[in-house]
N, C-alpha and C positions, 0 to 999 in steps of 0.2 A: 778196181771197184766194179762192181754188176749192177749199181745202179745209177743212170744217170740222170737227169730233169731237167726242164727251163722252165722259167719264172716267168710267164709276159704280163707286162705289168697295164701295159696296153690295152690287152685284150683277158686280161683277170682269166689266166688258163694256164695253168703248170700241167706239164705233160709229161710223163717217169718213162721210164722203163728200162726192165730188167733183165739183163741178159748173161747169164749165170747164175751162178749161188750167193744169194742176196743174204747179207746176214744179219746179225740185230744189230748190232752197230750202224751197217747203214740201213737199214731202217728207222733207228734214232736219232740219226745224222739228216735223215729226210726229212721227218718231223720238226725239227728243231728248228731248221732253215726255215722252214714253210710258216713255222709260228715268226721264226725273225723278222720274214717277210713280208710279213701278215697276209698271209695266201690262202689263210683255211678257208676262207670266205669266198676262194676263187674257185672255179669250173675246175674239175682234177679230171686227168684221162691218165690213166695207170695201166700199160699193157706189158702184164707178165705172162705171155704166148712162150716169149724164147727165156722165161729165168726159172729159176729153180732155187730150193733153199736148202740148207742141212739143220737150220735152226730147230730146233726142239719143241715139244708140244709146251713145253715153259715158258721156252723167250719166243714164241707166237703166241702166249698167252700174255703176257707180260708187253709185247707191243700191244694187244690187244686193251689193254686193261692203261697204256698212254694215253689211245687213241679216247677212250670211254671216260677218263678223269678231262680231257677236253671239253667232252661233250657235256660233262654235269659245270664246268662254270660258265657256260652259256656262250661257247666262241661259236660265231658263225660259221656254220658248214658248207661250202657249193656243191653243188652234182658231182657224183662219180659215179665215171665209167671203166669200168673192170674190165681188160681182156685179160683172159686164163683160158689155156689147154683145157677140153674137160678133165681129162688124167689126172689135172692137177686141185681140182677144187674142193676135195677130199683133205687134203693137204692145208688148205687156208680156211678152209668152212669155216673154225672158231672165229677169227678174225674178218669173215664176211658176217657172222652173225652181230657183232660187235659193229660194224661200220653202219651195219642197214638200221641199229640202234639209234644213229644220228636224225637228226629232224630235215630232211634233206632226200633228194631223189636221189637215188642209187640202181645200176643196175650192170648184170654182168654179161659180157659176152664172149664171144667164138674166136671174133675174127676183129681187125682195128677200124674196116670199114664202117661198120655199123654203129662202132661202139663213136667213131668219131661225128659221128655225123648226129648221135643223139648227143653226146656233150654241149654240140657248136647248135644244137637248137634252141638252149637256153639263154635269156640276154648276157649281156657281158657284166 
């Protein structure tokens, strides 16, 4: 599996990342959990710097279009923070266009230093 995550329930902060070729499965498989857990509403740090995917412009449409049927019945969304390669943002754009759609701060970056340190400015 290339993707892994913790749930702290603690500190309302699920943290991913992906290191490999991530594929729709486990990306449905991450979703799924997150709603079980009820963690959409938590702080998300997601640094896909070292993953990559072979998934198609359909099933990144198609996660895309999970993520967006969330967002129309009203589940709470927390901050995410993006790390991605630039190389790679070409590649996800659809599905960043789609996330920044949520009512919710979002933002993407370079590198995990930044991107963490803006997540954890948020209360818990």
């Amino acid at each position: 599996m290339s993707l892994h995550w913790t749930i702290d329930s603690r500190d309302h902060l699920v943290v991913a990342v992906a290191d490999g070729d991530v594929t729709r499965a486990e990306m449905e498989h991450y979703l799924h959990v997150l709603d079980g857990a009820h963690a959409m509403g938590y702080r998300k740090l997601f640094d896909a710097s070292n993953g990559d995917t072979s998934m198609s412009a359909e099933d990144l449409l198609a996660i895309g279009a999970q993520i967006r049927d969330r967002h129309s019945k009203g589940d709470a969304f927390g901050p995410l923070a993006i790390v991605i390669s630039p190389d790679k943002s070409e590649l996800v754009s659809r599905v960043l266009g789609i996330l920044a759609a949520a009512k919710r701060p979002m933002r993407v970056f370079e590198s995990i230093e930044p991107a963490r340190r803006w997540i954890e400015s948020f209360p818990k």
